[in-house]
C-alpha positions as CSV (number, residue, x, y, z in Angstrom):
1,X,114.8,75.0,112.6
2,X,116.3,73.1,109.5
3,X,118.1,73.6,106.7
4,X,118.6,71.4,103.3
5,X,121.4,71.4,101.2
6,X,123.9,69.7,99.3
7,X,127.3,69.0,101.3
8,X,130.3,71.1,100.3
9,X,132.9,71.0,102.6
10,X,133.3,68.4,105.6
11,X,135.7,69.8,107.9
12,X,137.8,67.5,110.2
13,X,137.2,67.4,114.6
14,X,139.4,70.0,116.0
15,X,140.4,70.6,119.9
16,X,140.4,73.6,121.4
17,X,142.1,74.3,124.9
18,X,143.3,72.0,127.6
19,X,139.3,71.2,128.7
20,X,138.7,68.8,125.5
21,X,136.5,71.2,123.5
22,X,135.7,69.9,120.1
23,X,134.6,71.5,117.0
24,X,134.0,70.6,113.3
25,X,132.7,72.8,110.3
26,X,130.0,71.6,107.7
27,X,129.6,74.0,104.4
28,X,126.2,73.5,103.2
29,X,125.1,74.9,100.2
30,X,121.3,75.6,99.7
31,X,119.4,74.8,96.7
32,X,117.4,77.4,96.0
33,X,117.6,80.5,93.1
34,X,120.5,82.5,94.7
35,X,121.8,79.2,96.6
36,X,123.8,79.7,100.1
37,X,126.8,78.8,101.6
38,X,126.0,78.3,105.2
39,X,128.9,77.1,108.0
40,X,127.0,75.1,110.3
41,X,129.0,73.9,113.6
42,X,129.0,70.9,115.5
43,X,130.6,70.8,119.0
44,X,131.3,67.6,121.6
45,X,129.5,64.7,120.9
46,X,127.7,66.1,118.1
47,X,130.7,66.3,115.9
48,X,130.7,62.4,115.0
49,X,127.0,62.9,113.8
50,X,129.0,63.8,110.1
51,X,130.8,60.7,110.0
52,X,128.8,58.8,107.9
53,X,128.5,61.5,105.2
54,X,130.5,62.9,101.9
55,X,130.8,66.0,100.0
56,X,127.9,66.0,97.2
57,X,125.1,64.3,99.6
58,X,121.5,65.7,100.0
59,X,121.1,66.4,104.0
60,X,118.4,67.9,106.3
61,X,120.4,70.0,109.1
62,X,118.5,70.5,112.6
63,X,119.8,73.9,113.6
64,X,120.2,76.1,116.6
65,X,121.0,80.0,115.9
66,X,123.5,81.1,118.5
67,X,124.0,84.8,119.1
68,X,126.1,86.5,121.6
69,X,127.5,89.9,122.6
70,X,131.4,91.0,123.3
71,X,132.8,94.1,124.4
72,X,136.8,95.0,123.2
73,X,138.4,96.8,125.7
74,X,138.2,100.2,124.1
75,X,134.5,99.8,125.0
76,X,133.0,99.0,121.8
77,X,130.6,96.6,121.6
78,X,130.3,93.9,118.5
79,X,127.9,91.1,117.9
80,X,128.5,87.7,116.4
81,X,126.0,84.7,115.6
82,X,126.7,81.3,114.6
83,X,124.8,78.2,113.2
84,X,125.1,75.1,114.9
85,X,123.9,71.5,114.2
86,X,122.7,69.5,116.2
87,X,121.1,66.4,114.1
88,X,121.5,65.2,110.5
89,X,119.5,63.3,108.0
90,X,120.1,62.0,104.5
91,X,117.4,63.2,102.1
92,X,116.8,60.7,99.0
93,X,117.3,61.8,96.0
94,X,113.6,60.5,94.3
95,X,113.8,60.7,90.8
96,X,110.4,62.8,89.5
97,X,108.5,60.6,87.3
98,X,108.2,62.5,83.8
99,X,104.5,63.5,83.6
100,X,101.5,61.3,82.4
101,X,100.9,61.8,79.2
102,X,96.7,62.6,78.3
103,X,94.7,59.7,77.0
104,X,93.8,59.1,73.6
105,X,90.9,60.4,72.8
106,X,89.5,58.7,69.7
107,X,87.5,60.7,67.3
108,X,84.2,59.2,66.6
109,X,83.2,57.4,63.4
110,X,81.6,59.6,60.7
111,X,78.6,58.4,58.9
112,X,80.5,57.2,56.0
113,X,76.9,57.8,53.6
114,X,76.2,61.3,54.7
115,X,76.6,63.5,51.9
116,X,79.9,65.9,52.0
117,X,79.0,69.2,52.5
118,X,82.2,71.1,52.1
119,X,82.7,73.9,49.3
120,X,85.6,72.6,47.8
């Protein structure tokens, strides 16, 4: 799946545990009528793949929807589902060309001796 939007919010890498786990948090917002705010994450090696982009920028977002189930100890169970990234392109901003205008249509010549044959 993919998602396009403009970049609002680049978080920074953060470690989790003793085991090296990384995460960092992109806030994309979708441009569409009722645009979105979507937190997409990337995790490991992925995380670096937002280096070379800033708040503002146009990207494509390859994305994964994660889903998965817990159980609290009282026995109630809950779901939760995430967005993660896992590629990233730049998408151009092409400026739309304003339209063509309609050719000039000429009007053709009257016959200049014909008599006039309006009322008035």
């Amino acid at each position: 799946m993919e998602i396009t939007g403009k970049i609002k919010q680049i978080g920074e890498t953060k470690e989790y545990g003793s085991n090296g786990f990384q995460k960092r948090e992109l806030v994309l917002t979708t441009e569409e009528q009722y645009p979105q705010h979507l937190l997409v994450e990337f995790v490991q090696d992925k995380c670096s793949l937002l280096n070379s982009f800033a708040v503002g920028q146009r990207i494509k977002v390859g994305i994964n929807l994660r889903g998965r189930e817990w159980q609290s100890p009282q026995g109630e169970i809950k779901y939760f589902n995430s967005i993660q990234g896992w590629r990233v392109d730049a998408v151009e901003d092409v400026p739309t060309p304003p339209p063509a205008a309609p050719p000039f249509e000429t009007m053709p010549e009257t016959d200049k001796e014909a008599p006039d044959d309006l009322p008035f």
